[in-house]
N, C-alpha and C positions, 0 to 999 in steps of 0.2 A: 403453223409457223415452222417453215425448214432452219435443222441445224445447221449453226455455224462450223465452216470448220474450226480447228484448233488454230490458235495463231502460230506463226512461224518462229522459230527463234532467230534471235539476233545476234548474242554473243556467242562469241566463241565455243565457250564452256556449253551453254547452253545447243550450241550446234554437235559439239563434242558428244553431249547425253541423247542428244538427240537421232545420232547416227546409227544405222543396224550394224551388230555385233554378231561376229559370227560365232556359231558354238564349238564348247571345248573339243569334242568326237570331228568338228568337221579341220580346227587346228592342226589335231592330232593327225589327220590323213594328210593333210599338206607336210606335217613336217616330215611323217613318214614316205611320203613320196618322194621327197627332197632328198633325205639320206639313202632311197634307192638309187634317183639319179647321180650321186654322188658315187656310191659305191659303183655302177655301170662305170662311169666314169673312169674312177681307179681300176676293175678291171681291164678296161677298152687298152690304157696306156701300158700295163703290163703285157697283152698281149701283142700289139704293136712292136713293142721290145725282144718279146719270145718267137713270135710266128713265122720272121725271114730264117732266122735260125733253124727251128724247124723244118720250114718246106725247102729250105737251100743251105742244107748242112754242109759244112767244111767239109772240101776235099782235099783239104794238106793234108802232110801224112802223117802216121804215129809220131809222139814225142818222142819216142825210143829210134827212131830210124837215125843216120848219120848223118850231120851237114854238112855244106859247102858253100862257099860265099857265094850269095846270092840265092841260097835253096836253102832259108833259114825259119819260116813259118811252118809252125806245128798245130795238128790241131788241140785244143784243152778243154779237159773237162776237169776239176779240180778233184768231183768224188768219184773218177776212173783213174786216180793217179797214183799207183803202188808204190811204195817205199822201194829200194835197191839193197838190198844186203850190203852193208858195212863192211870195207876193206878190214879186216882183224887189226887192230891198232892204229887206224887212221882218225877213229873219234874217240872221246872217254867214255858215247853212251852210244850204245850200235841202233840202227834204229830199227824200226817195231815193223811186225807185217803189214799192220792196218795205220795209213794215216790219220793223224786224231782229228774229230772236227771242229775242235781249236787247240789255240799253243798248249805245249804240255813242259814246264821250264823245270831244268834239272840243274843242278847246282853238281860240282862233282872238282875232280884234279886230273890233270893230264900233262905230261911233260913237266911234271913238279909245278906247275901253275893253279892256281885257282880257276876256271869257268865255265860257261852256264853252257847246256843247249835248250834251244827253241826249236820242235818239232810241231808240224801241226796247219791245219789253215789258222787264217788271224780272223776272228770273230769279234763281230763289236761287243765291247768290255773288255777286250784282251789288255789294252793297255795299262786300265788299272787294277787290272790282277798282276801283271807284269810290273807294274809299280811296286804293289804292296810284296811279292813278289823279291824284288832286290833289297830290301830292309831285313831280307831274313840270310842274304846270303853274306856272312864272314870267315876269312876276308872278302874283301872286291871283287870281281871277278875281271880277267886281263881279255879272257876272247868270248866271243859269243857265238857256235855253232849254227848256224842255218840250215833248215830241212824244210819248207814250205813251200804250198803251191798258190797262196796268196791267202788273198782276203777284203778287210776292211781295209782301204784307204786310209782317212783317219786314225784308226787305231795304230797302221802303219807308222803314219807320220810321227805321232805323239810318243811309240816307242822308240823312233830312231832317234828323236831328241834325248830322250833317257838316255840312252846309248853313248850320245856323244857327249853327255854334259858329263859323265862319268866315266872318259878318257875310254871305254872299251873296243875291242878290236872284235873284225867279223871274221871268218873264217867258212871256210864251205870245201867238203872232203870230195872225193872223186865221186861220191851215189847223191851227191844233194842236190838238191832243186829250190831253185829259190824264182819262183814264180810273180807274175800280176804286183803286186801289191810288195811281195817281200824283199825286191831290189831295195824299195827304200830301208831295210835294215840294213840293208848291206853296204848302201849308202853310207851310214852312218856311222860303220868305222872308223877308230882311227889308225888303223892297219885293215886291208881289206886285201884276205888271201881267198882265190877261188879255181883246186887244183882243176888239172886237165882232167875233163869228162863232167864235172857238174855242169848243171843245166841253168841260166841265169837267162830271166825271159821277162820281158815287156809285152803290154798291150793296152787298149781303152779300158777308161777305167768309168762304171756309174756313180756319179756323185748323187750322195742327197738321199734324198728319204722319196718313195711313189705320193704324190699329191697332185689332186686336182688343181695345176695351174695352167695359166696361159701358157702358150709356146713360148714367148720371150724370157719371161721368166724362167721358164727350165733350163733355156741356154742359156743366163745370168748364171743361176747353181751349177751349172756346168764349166761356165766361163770362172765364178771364182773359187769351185776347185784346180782346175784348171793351174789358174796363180796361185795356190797356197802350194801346189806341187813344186813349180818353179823356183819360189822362193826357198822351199824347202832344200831343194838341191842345189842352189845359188851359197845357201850355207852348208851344205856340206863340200864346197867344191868340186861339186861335179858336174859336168857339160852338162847344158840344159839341154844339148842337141839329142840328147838320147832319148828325149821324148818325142823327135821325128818316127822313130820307129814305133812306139808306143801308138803316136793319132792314127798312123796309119793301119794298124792291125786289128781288128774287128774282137769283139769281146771273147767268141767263141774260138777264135786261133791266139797263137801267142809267136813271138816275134823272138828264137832262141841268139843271144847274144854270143858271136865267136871271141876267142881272146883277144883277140888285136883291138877286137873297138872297146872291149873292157876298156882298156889300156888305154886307148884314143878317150875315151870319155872319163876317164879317172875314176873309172868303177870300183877297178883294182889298182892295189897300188905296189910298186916294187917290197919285191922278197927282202 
């Protein structure tokens, strides 16, 4: 008598038990594979980002050379960018040989006033150091010195509002530089002095964190930084036009702003 086979299942559950399972070691290589092609992934888009730069590096010329309307992109690198020796009594705090690589806030008197300088790039968390930061400083402080070659976006933002909700004024002496990112402090004065010879400079900025997404999606992150820029300068009264210069200068140059379009864009504001 030949065996029967086994009968078939019928229910669900029973099809469920029924099914080959695969084992825990063969799981483990799928998911391990998975997190390889993911990381490929993230590196594939960082270097996409780094490698024209690379092979077709900027030929603007030094940040230090002179401009002239219309010969106003520089090339930038933020950790090649030396501080300027302090005119003797143009700041309360002279600045340092080595740029910091984030803000470094001083608290100090100048001109019988109370205020801060901010030297440094802007590192994400700067903002809420820079919070906690102003809770220590009594009195108020009336101006807020600038010495930066940028930074975080965000962090930017979130400090300029500080800035403004707490009436202070920006200032910027003949050796500063207020780069990428650190206009928007400067934005958010509400006095915005910036003498003859400082360096105030726009360019694109990367929003967002590196993730494996679609192409649409990157430009959405892109697109609603983008508008939180807008707005952001929408409230501080300043031309939004200033970010024509900004789309159009490449991450690795920077876009140096002469006085006059200060002035045209309400960057700066009368003595």
């Amino acid at each position: 008598m030949t065996d029967m086979p086994p009968p078939l299942p019928h229910t669900a559950k029973e099809q469920a038990q029924a099914a080959p399972k695969w084992p825990a070691s063969r799981m483990l290589r799928w998911i391990f594979g998975l997190q390889l092609v993911f990381a490929a992934v993230l590196l594939g888009s960082d270097m996409l980002r780094v490698l024209p730069q690379l092979a077709f590096p900027s030929s603007a010329p030094d940040i230090t050379q002179p401009l002239g309307p219309g010969d106003q992109t520089r090339r930038y690198d933020p950790a090649q960018i030396d501080p300027r020796p302090a005119r003797p009594g143009s700041r309360p705090i002279p600045t340092t040989t080595d740029m910091p690589s984030r803000l470094e806030f001083i608290d100090a008197v100048w001109d019988g006033q109370p205020v801060i300088t901010l030297t440094g790039q802007i590192a994400p968390g700067d903002a809420a150091r820079f919070a906690d930061f102003l809770t220590t400083v009594d009195p108020a402080p009336t101006q807020a010195f600038l010495n930066s070659p940028g930074g975080s976006v965000q962090d930017a933002l979130t400090m300029g509002r500080q800035i403004r909700n707490l009436g202070i004024g920006a200032r910027m002496t003949a050796t500063d530089i207020c780069l990428s990112a650190c206009p928007y402090l400067l934005a958010a004065g509400t006095t915005r002095t910036v003498e003859d010879g400082a360096l105030v400079g726009v360019h694109q900025h990367y929003f967002g964190k590196n993730t494996a997404l679609p192409a649409f999606m990157a430009v959405e992150d892109i697109q609603r930084g983008q508008g939180e820029v807008m707005e952001y300068l929408s409230d501080m009264d300043i031309d939004p036009l200033i970010m024509r210069h900004a789309l159009l200068t490449p991450p690795d140059e920077i876009y140096l702003l002469t006085p006059d379009e200060m002035q045209t864009y309400n960057l700066t504001t009368p003595d």
